[in-house]
N, C-alpha and C positions, 0 to 999 in steps of 0.2 A: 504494500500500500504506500503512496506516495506521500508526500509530508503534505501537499497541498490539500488531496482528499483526507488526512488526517485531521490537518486545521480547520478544513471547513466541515469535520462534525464533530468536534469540540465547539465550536462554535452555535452547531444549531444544540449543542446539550445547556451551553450555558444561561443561569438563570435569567428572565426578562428583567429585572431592573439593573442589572448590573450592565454598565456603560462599556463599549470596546474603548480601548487605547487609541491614543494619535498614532496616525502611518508612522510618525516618525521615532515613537518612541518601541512599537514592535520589534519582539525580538524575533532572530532567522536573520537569515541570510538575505545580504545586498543584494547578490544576483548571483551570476555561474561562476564569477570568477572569486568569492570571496574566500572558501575554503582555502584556495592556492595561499590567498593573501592571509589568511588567519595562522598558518602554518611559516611565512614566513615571517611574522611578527612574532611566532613563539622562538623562535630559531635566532633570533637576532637579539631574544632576551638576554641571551649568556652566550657573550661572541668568547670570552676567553678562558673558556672551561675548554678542557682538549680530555674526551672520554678514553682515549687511549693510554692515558700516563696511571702509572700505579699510585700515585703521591694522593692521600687523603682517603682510600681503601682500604677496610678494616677486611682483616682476614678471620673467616668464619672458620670454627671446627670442625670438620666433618662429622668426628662424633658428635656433637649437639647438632646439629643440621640431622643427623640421623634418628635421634632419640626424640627430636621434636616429630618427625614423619613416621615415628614409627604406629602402627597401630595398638590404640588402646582396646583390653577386653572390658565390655561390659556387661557380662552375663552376669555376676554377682547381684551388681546392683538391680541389673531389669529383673531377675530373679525375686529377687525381696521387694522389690515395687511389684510384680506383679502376686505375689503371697499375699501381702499384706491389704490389699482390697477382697477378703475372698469372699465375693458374693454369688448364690448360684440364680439364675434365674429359674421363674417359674415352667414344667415341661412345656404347656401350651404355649410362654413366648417364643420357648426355642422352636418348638415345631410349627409356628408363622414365620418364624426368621427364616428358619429351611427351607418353606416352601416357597416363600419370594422370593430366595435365591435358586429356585432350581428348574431349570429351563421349562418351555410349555409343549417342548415335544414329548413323545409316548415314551422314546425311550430313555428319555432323564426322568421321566415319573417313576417312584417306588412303585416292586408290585401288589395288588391288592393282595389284605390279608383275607384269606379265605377262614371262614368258621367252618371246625371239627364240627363234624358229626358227631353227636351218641348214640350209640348203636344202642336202637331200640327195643327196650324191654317187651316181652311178653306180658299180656293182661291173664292170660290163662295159663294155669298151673296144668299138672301131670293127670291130674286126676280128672277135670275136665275134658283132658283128649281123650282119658278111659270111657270118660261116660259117652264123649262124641263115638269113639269107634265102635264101640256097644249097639249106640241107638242104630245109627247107618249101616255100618256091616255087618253087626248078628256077631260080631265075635265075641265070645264069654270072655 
């Protein structure tokens, strides 16, 4: 995005009573050629510094240069920061948390639980089938 289409919607966010600045006092750029010129007005600030010479360079340690890069562990502490809030949530929040998180095709859905069957008791006892086979087949 360009700086112009930048400033001009900054401008239509800014609030209505608030007044724009004079042309002359906005800041940006002259025109095309000011960067050039802004670069060499910084360049012309310190004509007689010469980055080349050792003179006024402080010699770092390596080892501190190393001990400061080196990486620190933080498990201890995240450990005991994360102990020491221990709250559990309730089952039902975590199982809306899950399911918002979990995609809406079939195969990111859990599978349904299916209900066991009990295997169905009999209402009639042994003696009942005696007396059934009796009436119907004649068997003593």
């Amino acid at each position: 995005m360009s700086a112009a289409l930048l400033r001009r919607g900054l401008e239509l966010l800014e609030p209505p009573g608030r007044a724009k600045a004079p042309p002359g006092l906005q800041r940006g750029r002259g025109g095309p050629r000011a960067a050039g010129a802004a670069r060499r007005r910084k360049r012309a600030a310190e004509p007689g510094r010469n980055k080349a010479t050792v003179k006024g360079r402080v010699v770092k340690s390596a080892i501190e240069e190393y001990h400061k890069k080196k990486p620190v562990n933080h498990l201890r502490e995240n450990l005991q920061y994360m102990l020491k809030g221990r709250v559990v949530a309730d089952k039902a929040v975590a199982e809306q948390i899950l399911a918002q998180n979990r995609g809406r095709k079939s195969k990111d859905q859990p599978p349904e639980k299916k209900e066991k069957k009990k295997p169905e008791g009999t209402v009639f006892t042994e003696e009942d089938f005696r007396k059934f086979e009796r009436e119907y087949f004649g068997v003593p």
